[in-house]
Each structure stands twice: as C-alpha cells, then as structure tokens.
C-alpha positions in Angstrom: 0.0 0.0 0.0 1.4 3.3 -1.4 2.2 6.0 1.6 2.9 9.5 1.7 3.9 12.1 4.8 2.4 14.8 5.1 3.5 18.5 6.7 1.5 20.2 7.8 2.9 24.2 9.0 1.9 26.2 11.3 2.3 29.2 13.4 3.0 27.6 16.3 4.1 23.6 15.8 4.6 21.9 12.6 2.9 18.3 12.1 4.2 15.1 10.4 2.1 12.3 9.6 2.8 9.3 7.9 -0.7 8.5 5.6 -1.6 5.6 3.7 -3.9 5.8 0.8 -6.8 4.0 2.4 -6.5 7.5 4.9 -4.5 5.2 8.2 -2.5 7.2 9.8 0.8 5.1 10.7 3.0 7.5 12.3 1.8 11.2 14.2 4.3 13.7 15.2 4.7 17.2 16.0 7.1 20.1 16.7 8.0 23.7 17.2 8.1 26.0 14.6 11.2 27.7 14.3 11.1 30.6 16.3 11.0 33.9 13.7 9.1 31.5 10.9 12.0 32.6 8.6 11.8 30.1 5.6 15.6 28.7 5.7 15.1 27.2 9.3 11.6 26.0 8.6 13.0 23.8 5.7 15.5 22.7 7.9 12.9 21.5 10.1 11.0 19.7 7.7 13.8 18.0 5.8 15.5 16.6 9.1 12.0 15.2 10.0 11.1 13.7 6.9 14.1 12.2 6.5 13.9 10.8 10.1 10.4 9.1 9.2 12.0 7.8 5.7 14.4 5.7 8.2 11.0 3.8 10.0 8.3 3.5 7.1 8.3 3.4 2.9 7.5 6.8 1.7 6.3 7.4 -1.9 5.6 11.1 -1.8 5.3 14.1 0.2 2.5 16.8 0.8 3.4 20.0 2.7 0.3 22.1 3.7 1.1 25.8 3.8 -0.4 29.0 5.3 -0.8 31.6 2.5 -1.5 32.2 -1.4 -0.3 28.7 -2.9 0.1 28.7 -6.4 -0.4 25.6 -8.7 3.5 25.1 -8.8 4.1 25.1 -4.8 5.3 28.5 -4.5 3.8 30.8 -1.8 3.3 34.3 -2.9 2.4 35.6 0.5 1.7 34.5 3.9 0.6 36.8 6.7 1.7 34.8 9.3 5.0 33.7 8.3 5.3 37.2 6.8 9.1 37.1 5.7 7.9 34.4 3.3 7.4 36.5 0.0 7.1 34.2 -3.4 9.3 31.2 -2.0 9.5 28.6 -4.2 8.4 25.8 -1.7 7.9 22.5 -3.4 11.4 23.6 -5.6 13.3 23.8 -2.6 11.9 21.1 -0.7 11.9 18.3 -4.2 16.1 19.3 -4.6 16.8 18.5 -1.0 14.4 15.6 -0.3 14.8 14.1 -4.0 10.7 13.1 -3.7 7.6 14.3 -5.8 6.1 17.1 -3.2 2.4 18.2 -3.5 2.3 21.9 -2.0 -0.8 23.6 -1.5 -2.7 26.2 1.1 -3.5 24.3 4.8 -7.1 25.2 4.9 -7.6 23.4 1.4 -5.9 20.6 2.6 -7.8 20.4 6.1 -11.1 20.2 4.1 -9.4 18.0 1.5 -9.0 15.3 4.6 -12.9 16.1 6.3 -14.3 15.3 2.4 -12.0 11.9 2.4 -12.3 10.5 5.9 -13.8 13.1 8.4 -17.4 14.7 8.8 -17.4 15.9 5.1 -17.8 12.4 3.3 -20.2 12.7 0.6 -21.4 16.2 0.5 -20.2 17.7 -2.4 -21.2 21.8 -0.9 -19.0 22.8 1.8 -17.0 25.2 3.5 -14.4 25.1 5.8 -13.0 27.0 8.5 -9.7 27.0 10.5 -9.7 28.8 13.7 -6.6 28.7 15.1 -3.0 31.0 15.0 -5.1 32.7 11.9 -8.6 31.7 9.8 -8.3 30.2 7.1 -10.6 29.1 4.9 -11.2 26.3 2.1 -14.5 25.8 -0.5 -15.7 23.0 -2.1 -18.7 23.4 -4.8 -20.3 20.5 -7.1 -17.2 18.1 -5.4 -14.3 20.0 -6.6 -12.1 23.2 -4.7 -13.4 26.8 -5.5 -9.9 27.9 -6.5 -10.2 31.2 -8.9 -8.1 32.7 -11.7 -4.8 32.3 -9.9 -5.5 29.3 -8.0 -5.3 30.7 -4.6 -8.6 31.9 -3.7 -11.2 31.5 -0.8 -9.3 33.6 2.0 -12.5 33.6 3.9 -10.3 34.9 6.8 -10.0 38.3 4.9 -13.3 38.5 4.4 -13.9 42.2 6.2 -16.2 42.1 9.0 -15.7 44.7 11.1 -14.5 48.9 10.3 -12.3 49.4 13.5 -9.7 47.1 14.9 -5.9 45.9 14.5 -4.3 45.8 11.6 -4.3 42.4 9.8 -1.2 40.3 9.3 -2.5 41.2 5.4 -2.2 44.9 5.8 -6.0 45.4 6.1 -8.4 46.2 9.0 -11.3 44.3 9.8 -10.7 40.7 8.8 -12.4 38.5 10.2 -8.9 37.1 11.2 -8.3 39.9 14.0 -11.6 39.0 15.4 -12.1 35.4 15.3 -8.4 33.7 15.3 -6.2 33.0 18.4 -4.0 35.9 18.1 -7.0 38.4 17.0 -8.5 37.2 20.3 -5.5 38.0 22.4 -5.5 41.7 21.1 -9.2 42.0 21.8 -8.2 40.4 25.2 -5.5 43.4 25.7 -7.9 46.0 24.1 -10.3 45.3 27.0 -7.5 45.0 30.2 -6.7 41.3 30.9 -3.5 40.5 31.5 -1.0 38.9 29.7 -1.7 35.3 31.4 -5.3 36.0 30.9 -5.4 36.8 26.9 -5.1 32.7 25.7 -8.2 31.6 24.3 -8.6 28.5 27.1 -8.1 31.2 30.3 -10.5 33.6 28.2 -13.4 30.8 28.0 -12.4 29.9 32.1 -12.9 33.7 32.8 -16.2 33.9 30.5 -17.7 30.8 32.3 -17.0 32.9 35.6 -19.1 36.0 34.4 -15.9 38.4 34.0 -16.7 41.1 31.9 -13.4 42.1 30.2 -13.8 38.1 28.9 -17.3 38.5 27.6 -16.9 41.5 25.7 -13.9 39.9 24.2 -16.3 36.3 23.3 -19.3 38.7 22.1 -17.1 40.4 19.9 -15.5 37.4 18.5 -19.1 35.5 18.1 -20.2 38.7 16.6 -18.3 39.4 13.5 -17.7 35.3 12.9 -22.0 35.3 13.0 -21.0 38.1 10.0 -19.2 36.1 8.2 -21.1 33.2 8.0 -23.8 35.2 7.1 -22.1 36.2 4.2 -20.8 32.8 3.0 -24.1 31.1 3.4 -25.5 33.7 0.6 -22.6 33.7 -1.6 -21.2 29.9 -1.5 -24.7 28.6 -0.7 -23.2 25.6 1.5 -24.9 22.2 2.5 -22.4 21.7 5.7 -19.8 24.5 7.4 -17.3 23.1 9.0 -15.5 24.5 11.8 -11.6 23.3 12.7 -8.6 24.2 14.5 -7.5 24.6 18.1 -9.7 27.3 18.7 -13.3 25.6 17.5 -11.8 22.6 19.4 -12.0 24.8 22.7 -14.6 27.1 22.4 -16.8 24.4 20.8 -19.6 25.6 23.5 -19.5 28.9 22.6 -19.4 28.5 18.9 -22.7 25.8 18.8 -25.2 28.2 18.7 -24.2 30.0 15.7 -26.4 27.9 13.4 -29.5 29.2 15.0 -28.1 32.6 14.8 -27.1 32.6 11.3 -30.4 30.7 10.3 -32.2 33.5 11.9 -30.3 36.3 9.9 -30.0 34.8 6.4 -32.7 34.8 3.2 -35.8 33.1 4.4 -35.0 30.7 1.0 -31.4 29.9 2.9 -32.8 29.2 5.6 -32.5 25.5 6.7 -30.0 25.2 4.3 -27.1 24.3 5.8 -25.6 22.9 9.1 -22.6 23.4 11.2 -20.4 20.6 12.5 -16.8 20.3 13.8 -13.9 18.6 12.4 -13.6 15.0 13.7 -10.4 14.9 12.4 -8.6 17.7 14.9 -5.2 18.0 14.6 -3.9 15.6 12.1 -6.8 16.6 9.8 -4.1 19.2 7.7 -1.4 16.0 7.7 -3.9 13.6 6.6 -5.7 15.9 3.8 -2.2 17.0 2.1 -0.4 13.4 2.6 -3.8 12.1 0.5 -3.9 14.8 -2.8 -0.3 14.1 -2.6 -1.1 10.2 -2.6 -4.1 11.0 -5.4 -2.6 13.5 -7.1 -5.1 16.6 -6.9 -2.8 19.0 -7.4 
C-alpha cells in the first residue's frame, strides 16, 4: 500500500504524519516551529524530520500544507503569518533536498481535503471550511471540486472584512475576520479590554467567560459577533450544505461556537434558511497531515 507524509505548517508547531492511501494514519508527530518562521530554518525543520520518518516506514511522496496564497507550482506568494515568506519557491526547494515528488498547496484546502475523504465531510459535495486557530483560514468546495479562482489561490475567507475598526491584519488590512475570530485576534481584543498577559489565551478567556468576568465577555461577544458576520455572508454567496468548523480554537470554544447555526439561520434569506448545518472537524489536529499526505497520494494538485 502506497504512503505519503504529510507536513503540515503552522504558526506555532509543525505536524508530520505518515498517511496511507486508504487515509490510516501510521506514524503522528509534531514540533515547534522555528522561532521567527523565517523560511531557511523552517525547511531545515521539515527536511531533518522527513528524513527521520524515511528511516522507519516506505514513503512514496510528500504533501506539505502551507499558510498563505499557494500557487499551482508550490510556490507561496504571501503569507501573513510567516510574513518574511514572499514568493518562496516551496515544493522547488523542498523536491532538490528531499529528492521526492512534493504536492504543496494552502492548509485550509488541505484540512477540508481530509474532512471530504475520511472526516465529517464524506459525501457532500457543498461545503465550506474553516480554521480557527493562530489565523482563519478558509477552504470551499462546490459540485465536489475546490473553489480555486483565476490564480488558484482563492477563498481567504479569513480576509473577508467584517468589522471597520480594529488591529491591523497580518495582510495589511483592517477588519478581517482574522483579528476578530483567530487566536491571536483574540488575544488583542483580550489586551484592548484590560486582561492580563496570562489572561489573553483563548482557554483562560473561556475559564474567565464561564465565571461571568466582563473584560472576557466583551472579548467572546465580539468574536461570536463578526464570525456570525461572516457566515452570514458565505451562506448567501457559496450557498453551503455543511460549514465546517476546525482548528484549536473551535476545538475549545466548541460551547461557545454551537449556537451559531440558529443565529445565522435567523439572519440569512428566508430561501437559505434551513439550508445548511454546522459541525466540527472529527479529524482535529492531524486533519491538515492527513488531507495533504492524501492529494499528494491522489494527485489533486
């Protein structure tokens, strides 16, 4: 049975998984990323990992899952969280030192590639996906196949603008949905209202919102209240059967986050209503490793 490993990079850790084609994981593991993101040491990362998981299991290809615009041939044109990264010709690099066939493409697309092949996503063909974690990504799927556009590197739904105030994205902008509903939007809107350094994580934010403390509630209504926005939004333009919600952040403020289907149902058309529902990965953290180790393995991009 043919394998692949898949990478999967983020802000804070990158993942490794080794994936067979019938979507086993084998092998699961996970580590820091390089502290400044700069692109030399996080290909020194990947390379001495890969080629530490080459030593224990056959390997026939590799998938690398990457924040940012991802072009068609594996180069990333712009990332705002590993913002030193300007077009870096990532599957190049990484196929002259590994000596493999690499599949590159954005981690949100390759998070909902792995819900449609072995997580809550399996046979709907209308879907949307969102990562709430270090940023928000986001990834489309219409009639079965990726909602890419001209240049192959669309459905940002993270930059969708929401609000008209706020921090300055990572993308230059002000108002994504990314400063409002993404781990490090949270901690700003955590500052913004007082709590202290210690308190601005999302998991002491929910323990402090559970307790009634009202620097933590402005900062969850907030939050709730421009992601309601957005969904609104993508329900009328994408017209999805299923929303998907992953990342760390959906993983931990899944109680928060479970009423927006009644709230966006309530706000849409009256002909979208009903429409859709929301769910939330089942796949959790390997789901990026296991979605870019299988379009590597099945060759979708």
């Amino acid at each position: 049975m043919k394998c692949a490993i898949g990478v999967d990079l983020g802000g804070s850790f990158i993942k490794f998984g080794v994936v067979c084609e019938n979507g086993k994981l084998r092998d699961f593991r996970k580590v820091r990323t390089p502290e400044g993101r700069e692109f030399g040491d996080v290909i020194g990362a990947i390379v001495f990992q890969v080629r530490e998981m080459k030593k224990a299991h056959p390997i026939d290809c590799i998938g690398v899952a990457s924040p940012g615009s991802v072009t068609a041939d594996g180069t990333v044109i712009f990332s705002p969280n590993f913002p030193s990264w300007k077009m870096v010709e990532l599957k190049k690099v990484l196929g002259e030192k590994l000596g493999m066939r690499i599949t590159v493409d954005n981690d949100a697309n390759a998070f909902a590639f792995g819900e449609k092949e072995v997580g809550c996503a399996q046979g709907v063909d209308d879907f949307i996906l969102l990562t709430l974690g270090t940023g928000v990504g986001g990834a489309v799927f219409s009639g079965g196949r990726f909602v890419r556009g001209s240049m192959g590197i669309g459905a940002e739904l993270g930059h969708i603008l929401v609000g008209e105030r706020g921090p300055v994205c990572g993308c230059g902008n002000i108002g994504c949905l990314e400063t409002y509903a993404s781990a490090s939007g949270i901690a700003k809107l955590a500052e913004d209202e007082g709590l202290s350094e210690k308190q601005r994580t999302p998991i002491e934010i929910l323990r402090l919102y559970r307790k009634g403390d009202l620097g933590a509630l402005k900062v969850v209504e907030k939050a709730v209240k421009y992601l309601e926005r957005a969904l609104i939004s993508f329900v009328h333009i994408f017209n999805p059967k299923l929303i998907v919600f992953g990342g760390g952040l959906s993983k931990g403020w899944r109680e928060i986050l479970c009423d927006l289907q009644d709230r966006v149902n309530s706000k849409v058309m009256p002909s979208f209503r009903g429409s859709f529902k929301i769910k939330f990965s089942s796949l959790h953290e390997e789901a990026g490793v296991l979605g870019i180790a299988l379009m590597a393995l099945k060759g979708e991009r």
